[in-house]
DOMAR-699267 format. One record per atom (N, C-alpha, C): x, y, z; atom name; residue in one letter; residue number from 1. Coordinates in Angstrom, 2 decimals, padded with zeros to 5 digits. Last residue first. Example, Ala and Ser with C-alpha at 12.3 -4.5 7.8 and 13.67 -1.06 7.14 Angstrom:
<sites>
+---------+---------+---------+------+------+------+
:    east :   north :      up : name : resn : resi :
+---------+---------+---------+------+------+------+
:  012.85 : -002.25 :  007.08 :    N :    s :    2 :
:  013.67 : -001.06 :  007.14 :   CA :    s :    2 :
:  012.90 :  000.03 :  007.87 :    C :    s :    2 :
:  013.19 : -005.69 :  007.80 :    N :    a :    1 :
:  012.30 : -004.50 :  007.80 :   CA :    a :    1 :
:  013.20 : -003.30 :  007.80 :    C :    a :    1 :
+---------+---------+---------+------+------+------+
</sites>
This chain:
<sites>
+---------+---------+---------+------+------+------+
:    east :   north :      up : name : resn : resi :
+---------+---------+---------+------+------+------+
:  092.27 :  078.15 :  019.61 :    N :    x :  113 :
:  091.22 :  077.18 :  018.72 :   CA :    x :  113 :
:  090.56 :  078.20 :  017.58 :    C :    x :  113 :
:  095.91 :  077.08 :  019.63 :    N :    x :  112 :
:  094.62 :  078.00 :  019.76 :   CA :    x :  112 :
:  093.32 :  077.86 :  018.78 :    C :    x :  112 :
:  097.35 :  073.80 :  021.28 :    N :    x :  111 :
:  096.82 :  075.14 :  019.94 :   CA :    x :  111 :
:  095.54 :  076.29 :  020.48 :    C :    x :  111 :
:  099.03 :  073.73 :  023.83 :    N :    x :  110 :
:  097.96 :  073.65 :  023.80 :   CA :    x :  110 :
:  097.99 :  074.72 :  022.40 :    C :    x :  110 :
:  101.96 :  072.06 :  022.91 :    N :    x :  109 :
:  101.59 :  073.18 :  023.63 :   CA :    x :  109 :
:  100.32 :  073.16 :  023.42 :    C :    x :  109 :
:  104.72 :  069.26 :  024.76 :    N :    x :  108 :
:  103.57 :  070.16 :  023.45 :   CA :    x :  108 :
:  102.96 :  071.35 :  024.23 :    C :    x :  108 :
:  105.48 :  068.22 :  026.67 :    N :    x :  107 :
:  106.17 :  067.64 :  025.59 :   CA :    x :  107 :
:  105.24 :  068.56 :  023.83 :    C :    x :  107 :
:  105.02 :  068.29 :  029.45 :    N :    x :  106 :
:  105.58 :  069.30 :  028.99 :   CA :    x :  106 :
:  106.15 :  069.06 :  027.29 :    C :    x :  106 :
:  103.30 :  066.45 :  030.12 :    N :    x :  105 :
:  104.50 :  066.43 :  030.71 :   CA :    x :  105 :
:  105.40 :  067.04 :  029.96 :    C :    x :  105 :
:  100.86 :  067.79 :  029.93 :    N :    x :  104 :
:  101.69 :  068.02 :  031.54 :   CA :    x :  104 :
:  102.81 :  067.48 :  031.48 :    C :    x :  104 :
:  100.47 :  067.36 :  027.10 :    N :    x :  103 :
:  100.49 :  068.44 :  027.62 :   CA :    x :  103 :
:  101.61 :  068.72 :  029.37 :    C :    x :  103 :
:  099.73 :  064.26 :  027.27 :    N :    x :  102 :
:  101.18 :  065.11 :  026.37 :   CA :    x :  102 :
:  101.19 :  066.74 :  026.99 :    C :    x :  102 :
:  098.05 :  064.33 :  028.48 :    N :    x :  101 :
:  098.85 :  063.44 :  028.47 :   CA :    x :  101 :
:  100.50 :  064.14 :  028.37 :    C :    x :  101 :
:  096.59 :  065.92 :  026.91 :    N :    x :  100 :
:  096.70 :  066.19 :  028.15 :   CA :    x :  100 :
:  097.26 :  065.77 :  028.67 :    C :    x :  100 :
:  095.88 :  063.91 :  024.49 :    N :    x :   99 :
:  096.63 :  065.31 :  024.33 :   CA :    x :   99 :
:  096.82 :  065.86 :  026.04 :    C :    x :   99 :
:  095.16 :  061.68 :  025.49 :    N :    x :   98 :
:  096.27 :  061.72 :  025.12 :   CA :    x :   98 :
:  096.99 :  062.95 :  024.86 :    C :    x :   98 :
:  092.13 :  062.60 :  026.55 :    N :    x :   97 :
:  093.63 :  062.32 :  027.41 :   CA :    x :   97 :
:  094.49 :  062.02 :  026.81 :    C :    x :   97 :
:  090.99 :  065.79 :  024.40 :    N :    x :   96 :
:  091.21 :  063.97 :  024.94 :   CA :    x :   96 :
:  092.01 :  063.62 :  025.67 :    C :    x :   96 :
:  090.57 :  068.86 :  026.13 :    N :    x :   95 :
:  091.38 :  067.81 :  025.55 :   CA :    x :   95 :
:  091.08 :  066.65 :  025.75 :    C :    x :   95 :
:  088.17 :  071.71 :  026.42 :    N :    x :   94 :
:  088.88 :  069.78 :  027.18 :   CA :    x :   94 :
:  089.50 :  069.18 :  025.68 :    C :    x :   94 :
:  086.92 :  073.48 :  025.02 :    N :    x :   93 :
:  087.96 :  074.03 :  026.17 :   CA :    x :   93 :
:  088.65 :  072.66 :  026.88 :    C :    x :   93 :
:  083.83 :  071.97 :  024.84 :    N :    x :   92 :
:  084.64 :  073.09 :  024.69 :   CA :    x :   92 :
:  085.93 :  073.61 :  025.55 :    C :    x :   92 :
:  083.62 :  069.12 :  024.51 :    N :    x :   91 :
:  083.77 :  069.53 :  025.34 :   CA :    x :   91 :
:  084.33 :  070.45 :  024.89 :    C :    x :   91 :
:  084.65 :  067.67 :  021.61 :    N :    x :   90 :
:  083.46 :  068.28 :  021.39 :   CA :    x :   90 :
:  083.35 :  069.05 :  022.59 :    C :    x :   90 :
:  088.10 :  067.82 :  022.10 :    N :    x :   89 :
:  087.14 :  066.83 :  022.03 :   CA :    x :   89 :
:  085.65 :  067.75 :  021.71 :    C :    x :   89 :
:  090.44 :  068.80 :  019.53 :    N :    x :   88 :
:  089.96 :  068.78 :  021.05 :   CA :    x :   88 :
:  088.76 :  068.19 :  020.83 :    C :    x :   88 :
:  091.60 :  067.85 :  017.23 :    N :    x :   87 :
:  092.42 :  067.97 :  018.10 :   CA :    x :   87 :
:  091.46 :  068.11 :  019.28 :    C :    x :   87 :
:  089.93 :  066.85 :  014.96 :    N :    x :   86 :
:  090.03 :  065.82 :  016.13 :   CA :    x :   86 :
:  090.78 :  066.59 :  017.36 :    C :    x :   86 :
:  090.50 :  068.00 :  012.68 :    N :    x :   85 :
:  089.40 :  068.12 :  013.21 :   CA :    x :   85 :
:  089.09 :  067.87 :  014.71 :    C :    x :   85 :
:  093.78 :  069.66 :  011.38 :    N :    x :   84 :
:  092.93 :  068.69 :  012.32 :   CA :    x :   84 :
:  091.64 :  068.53 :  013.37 :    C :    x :   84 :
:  093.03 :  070.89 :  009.04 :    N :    x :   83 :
:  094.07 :  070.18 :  009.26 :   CA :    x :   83 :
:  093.70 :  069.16 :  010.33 :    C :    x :   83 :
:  090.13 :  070.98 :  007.26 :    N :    x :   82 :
:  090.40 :  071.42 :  008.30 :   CA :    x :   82 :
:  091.41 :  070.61 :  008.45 :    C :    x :   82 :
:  090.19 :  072.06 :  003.67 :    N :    x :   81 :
:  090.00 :  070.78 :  004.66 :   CA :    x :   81 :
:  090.69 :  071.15 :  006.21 :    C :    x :   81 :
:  088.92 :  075.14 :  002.64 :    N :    x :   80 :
:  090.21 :  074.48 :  002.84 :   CA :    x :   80 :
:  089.88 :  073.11 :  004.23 :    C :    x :   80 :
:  086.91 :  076.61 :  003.34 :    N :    x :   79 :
:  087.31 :  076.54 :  002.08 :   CA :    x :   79 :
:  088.82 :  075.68 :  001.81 :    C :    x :   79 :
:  084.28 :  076.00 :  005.62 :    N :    x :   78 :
:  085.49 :  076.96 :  005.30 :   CA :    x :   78 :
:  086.28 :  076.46 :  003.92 :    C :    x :   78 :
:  082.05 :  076.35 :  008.16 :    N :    x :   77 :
:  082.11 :  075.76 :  006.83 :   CA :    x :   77 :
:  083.70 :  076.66 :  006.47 :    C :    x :   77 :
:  080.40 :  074.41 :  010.75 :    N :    x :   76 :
:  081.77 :  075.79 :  010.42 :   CA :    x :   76 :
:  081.81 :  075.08 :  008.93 :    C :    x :   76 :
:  077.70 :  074.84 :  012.31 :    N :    x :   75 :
:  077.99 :  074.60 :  011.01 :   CA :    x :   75 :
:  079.37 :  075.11 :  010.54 :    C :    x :   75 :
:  076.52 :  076.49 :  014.28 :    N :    x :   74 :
:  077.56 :  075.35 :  014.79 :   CA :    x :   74 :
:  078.09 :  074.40 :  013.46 :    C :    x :   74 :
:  074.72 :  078.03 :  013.05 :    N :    x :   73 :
:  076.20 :  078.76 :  013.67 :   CA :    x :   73 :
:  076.98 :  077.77 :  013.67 :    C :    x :   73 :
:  072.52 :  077.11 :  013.72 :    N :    x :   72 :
:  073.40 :  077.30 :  012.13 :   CA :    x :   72 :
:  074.32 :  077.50 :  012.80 :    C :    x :   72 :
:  072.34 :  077.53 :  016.27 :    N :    x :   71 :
:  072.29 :  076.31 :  015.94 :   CA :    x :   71 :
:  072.73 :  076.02 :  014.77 :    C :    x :   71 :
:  071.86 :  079.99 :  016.23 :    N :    x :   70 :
:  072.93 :  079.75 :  016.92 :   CA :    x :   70 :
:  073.42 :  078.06 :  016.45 :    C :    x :   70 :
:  069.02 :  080.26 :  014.92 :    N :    x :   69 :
:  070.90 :  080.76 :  014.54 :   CA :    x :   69 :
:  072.05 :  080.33 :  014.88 :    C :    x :   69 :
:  067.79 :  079.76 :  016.80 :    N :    x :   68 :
:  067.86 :  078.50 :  015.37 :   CA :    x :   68 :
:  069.17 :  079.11 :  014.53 :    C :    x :   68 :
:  068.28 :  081.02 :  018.92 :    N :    x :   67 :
:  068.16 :  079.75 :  019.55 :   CA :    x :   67 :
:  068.69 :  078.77 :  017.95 :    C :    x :   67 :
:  066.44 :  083.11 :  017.40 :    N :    x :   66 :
:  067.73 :  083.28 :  017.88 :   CA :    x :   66 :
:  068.93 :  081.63 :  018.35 :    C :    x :   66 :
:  064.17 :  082.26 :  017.02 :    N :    x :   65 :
:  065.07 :  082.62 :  015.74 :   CA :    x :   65 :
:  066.39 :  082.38 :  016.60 :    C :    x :   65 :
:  061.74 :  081.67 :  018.82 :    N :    x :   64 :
:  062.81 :  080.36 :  018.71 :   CA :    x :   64 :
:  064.41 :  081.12 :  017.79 :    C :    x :   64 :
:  060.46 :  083.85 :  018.23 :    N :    x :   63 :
:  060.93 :  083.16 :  019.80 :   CA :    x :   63 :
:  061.85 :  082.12 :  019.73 :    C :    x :   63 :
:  059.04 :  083.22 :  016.00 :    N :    x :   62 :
:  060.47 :  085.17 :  016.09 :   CA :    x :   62 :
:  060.98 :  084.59 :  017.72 :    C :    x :   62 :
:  058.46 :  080.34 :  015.05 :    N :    x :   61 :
:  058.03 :  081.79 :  015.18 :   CA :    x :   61 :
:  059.32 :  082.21 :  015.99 :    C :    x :   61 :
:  059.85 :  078.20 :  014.27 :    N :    x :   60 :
:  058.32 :  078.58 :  014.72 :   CA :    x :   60 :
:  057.73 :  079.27 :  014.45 :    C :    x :   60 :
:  062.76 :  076.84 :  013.58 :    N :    x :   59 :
:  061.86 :  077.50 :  014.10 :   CA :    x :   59 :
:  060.42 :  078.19 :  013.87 :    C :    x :   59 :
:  063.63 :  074.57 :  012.62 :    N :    x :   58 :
:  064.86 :  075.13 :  014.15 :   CA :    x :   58 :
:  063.97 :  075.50 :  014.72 :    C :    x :   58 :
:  063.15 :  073.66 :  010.38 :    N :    x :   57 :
:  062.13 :  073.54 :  011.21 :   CA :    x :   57 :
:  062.70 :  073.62 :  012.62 :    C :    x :   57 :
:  065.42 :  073.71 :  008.24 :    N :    x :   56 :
:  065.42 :  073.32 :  009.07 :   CA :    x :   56 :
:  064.09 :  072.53 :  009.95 :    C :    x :   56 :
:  063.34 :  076.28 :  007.16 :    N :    x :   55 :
:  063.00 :  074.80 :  005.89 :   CA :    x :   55 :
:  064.35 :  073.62 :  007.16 :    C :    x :   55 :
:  064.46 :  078.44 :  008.85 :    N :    x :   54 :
:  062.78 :  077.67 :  008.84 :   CA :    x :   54 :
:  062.73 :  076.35 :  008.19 :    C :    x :   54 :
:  067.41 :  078.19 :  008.27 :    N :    x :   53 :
:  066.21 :  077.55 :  009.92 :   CA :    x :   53 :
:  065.16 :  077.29 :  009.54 :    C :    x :   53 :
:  066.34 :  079.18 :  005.97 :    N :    x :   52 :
:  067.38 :  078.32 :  005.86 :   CA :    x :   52 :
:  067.07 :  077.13 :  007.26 :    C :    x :   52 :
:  065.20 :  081.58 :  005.79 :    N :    x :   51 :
:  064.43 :  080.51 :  004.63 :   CA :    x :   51 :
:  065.28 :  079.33 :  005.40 :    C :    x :   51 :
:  067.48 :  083.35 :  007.14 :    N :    x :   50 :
:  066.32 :  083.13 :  007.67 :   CA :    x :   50 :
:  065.39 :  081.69 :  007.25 :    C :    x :   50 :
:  070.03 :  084.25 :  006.72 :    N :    x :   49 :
:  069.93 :  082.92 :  006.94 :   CA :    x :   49 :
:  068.54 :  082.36 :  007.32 :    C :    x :   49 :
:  071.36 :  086.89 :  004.91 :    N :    x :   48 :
:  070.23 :  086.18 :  005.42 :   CA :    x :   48 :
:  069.79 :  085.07 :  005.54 :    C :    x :   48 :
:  073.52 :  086.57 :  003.75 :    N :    x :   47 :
:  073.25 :  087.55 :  004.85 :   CA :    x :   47 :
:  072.37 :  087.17 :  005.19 :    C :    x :   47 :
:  075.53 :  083.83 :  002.28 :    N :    x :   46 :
:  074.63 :  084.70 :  002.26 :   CA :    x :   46 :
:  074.44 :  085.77 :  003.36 :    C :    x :   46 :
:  077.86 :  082.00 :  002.88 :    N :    x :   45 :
:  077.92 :  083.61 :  001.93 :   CA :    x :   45 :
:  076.95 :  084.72 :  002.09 :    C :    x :   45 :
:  075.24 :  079.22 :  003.07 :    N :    x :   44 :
:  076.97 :  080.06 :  003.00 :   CA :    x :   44 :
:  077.21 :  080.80 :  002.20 :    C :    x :   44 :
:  073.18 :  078.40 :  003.44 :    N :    x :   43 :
:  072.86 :  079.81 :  003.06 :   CA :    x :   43 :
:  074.61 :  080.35 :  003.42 :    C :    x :   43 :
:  073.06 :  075.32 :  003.77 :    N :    x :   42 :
:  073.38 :  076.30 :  004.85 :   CA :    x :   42 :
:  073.08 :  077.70 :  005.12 :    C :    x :   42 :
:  071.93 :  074.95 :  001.00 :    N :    x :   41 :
:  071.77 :  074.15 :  002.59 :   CA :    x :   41 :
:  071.84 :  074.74 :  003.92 :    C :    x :   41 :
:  073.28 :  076.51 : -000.24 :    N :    x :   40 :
:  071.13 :  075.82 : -000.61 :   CA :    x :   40 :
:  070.92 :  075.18 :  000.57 :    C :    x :   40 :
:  075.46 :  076.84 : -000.05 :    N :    x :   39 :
:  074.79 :  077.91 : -000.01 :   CA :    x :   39 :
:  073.33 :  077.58 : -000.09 :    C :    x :   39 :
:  076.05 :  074.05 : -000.13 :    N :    x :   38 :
:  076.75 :  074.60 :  000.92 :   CA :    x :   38 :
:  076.10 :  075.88 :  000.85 :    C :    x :   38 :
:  075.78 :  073.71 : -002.94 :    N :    x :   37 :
:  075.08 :  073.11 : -001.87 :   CA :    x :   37 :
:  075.18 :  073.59 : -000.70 :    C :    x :   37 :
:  077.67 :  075.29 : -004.00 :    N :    x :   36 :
:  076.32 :  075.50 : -004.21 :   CA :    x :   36 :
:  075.60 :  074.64 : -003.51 :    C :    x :   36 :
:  080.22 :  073.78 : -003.11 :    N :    x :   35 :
:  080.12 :  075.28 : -003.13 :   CA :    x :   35 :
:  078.44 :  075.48 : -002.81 :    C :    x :   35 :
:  079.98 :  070.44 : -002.51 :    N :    x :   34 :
:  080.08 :  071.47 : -003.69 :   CA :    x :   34 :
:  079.62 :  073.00 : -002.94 :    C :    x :   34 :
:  081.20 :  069.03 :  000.40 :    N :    x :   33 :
:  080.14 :  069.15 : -000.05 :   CA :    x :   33 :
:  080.76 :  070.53 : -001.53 :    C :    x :   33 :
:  083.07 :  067.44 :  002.94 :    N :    x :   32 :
:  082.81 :  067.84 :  001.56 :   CA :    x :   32 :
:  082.02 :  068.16 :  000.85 :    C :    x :   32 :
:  082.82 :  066.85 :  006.21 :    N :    x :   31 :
:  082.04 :  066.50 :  005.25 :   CA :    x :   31 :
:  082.45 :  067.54 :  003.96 :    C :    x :   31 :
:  084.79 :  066.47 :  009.51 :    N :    x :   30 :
:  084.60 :  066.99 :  007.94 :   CA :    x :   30 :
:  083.77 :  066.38 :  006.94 :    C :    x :   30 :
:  083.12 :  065.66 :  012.16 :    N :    x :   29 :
:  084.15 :  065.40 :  010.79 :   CA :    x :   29 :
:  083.45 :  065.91 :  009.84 :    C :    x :   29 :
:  081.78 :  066.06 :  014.47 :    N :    x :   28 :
:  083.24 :  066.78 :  014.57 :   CA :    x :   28 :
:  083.61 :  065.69 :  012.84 :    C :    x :   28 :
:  079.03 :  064.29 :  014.29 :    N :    x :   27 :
:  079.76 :  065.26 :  014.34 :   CA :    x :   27 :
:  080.74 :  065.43 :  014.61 :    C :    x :   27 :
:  077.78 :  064.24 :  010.04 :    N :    x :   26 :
:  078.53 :  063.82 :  011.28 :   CA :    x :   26 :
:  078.70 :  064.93 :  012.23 :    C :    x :   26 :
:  075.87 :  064.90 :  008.35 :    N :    x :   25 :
:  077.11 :  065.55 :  008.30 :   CA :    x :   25 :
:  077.41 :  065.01 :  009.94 :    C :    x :   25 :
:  074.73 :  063.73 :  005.03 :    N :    x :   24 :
:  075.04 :  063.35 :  006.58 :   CA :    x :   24 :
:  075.79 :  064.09 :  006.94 :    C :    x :   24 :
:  072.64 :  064.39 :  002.11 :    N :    x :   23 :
:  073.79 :  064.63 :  002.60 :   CA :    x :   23 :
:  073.62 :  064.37 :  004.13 :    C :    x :   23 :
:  070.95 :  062.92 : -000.68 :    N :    x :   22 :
:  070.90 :  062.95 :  000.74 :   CA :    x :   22 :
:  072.59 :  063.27 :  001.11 :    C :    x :   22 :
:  069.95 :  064.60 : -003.52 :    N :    x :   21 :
:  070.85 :  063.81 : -003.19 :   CA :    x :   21 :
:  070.83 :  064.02 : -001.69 :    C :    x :   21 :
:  067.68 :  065.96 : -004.73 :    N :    x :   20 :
:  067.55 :  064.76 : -004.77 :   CA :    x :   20 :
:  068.50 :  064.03 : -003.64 :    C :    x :   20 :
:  068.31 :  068.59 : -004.27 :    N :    x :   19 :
:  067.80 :  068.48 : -005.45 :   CA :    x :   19 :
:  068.18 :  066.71 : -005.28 :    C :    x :   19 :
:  069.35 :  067.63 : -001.06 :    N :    x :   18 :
:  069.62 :  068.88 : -001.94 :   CA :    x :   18 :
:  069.14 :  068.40 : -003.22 :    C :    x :   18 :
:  068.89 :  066.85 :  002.76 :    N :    x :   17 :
:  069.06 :  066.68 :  000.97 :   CA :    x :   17 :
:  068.82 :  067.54 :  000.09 :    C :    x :   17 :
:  069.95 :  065.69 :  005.67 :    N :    x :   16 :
:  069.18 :  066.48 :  004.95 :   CA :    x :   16 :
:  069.54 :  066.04 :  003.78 :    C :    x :   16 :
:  070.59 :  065.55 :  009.02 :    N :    x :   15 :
:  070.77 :  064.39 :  007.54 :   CA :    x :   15 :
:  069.63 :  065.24 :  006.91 :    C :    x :   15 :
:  073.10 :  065.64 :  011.72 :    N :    x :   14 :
:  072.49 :  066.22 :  010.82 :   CA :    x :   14 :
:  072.34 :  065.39 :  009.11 :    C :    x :   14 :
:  073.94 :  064.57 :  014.68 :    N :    x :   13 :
:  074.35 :  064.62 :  013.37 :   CA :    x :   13 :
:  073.26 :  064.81 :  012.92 :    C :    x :   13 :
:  074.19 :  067.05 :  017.40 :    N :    x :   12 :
:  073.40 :  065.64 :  016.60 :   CA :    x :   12 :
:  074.08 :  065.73 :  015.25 :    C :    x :   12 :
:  075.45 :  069.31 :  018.69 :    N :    x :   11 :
:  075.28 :  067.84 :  019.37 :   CA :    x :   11 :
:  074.86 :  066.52 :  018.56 :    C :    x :   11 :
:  077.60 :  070.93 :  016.33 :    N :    x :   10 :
:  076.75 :  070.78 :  017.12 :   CA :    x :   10 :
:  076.83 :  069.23 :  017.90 :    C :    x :   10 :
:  080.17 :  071.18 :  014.51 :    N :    x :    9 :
:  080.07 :  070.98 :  015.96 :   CA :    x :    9 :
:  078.90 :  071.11 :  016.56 :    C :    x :    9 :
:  080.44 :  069.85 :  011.43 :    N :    x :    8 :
:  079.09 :  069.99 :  012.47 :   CA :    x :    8 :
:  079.69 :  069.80 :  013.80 :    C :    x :    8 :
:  082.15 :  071.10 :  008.83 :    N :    x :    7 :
:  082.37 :  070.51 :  010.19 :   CA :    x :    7 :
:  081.29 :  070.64 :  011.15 :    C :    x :    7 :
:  082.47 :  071.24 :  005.52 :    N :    x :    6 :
:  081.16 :  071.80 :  006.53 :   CA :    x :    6 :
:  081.74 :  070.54 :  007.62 :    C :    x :    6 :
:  084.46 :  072.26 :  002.94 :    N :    x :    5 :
:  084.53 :  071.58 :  003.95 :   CA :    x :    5 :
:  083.16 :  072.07 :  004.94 :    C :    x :    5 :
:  083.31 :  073.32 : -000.66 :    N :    x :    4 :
:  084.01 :  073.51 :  000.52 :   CA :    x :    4 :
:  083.76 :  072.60 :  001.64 :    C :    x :    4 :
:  084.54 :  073.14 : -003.80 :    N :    x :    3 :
:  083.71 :  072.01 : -002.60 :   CA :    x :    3 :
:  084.73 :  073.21 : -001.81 :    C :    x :    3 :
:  084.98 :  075.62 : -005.87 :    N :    x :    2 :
:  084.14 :  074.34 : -006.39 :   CA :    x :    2 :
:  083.53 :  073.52 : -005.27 :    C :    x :    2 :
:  086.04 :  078.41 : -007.05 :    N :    x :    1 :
:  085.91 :  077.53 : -005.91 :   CA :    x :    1 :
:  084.81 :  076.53 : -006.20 :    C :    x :    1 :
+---------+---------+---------+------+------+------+
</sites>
């Protein structure tokens, strides 16, 4: 395995850097990134995400950890380009109005997320 996909559903876009090179990760689009960045950045694979928030600066001290996890969390990383990033809006659980559009008048089905 060589690049995996990192989708930032958090609220901000995110701009960091890896042995020199600056990475952006928008939010709701797919960003590409090499395997090994994706583990120096994120700590993907790993068990311990701790070094990872702190060099973030999520957190502080043992009061914030939880709060700076959750905030990794919103990092979906996965190994295959997400088919469609766009289908629901950043609103958890809301459709854009064209898909809702399409929804009531019975012409589709709501995916499962």
């Amino acid at each position: 395995m060589e690049n995996v996909w990192v989708v930032n559903k958090s609220d901000d876009e995110l701009t960091t850097q890896w042995h020199g090179k600056h990475y952006t990760f928008p939010r709701s689009k797919p960003v590409e990134i090499p395997y090994d960045v994706a583990e120096n950045i994120f700590g993907y694979r790993l068990d311990n995400k701790f070094e990872f928030v702190v060099r973030f600066g999520w957190t502080k001290d043992s009061n914030d950890l939880l709060r700076a996890y959750e905030r990794l969390s919103k990092f979906e990383i996965t190994e295959q380009r997400p088919k469609d990033y766009r289908a629901t809006s950043p609103a958890v659980g809301q459709f854009p109005a064209p898909v809702l559009d399409k929804l009531e008048r019975g012409k589709g089905t709501q995916a499962a997320a």
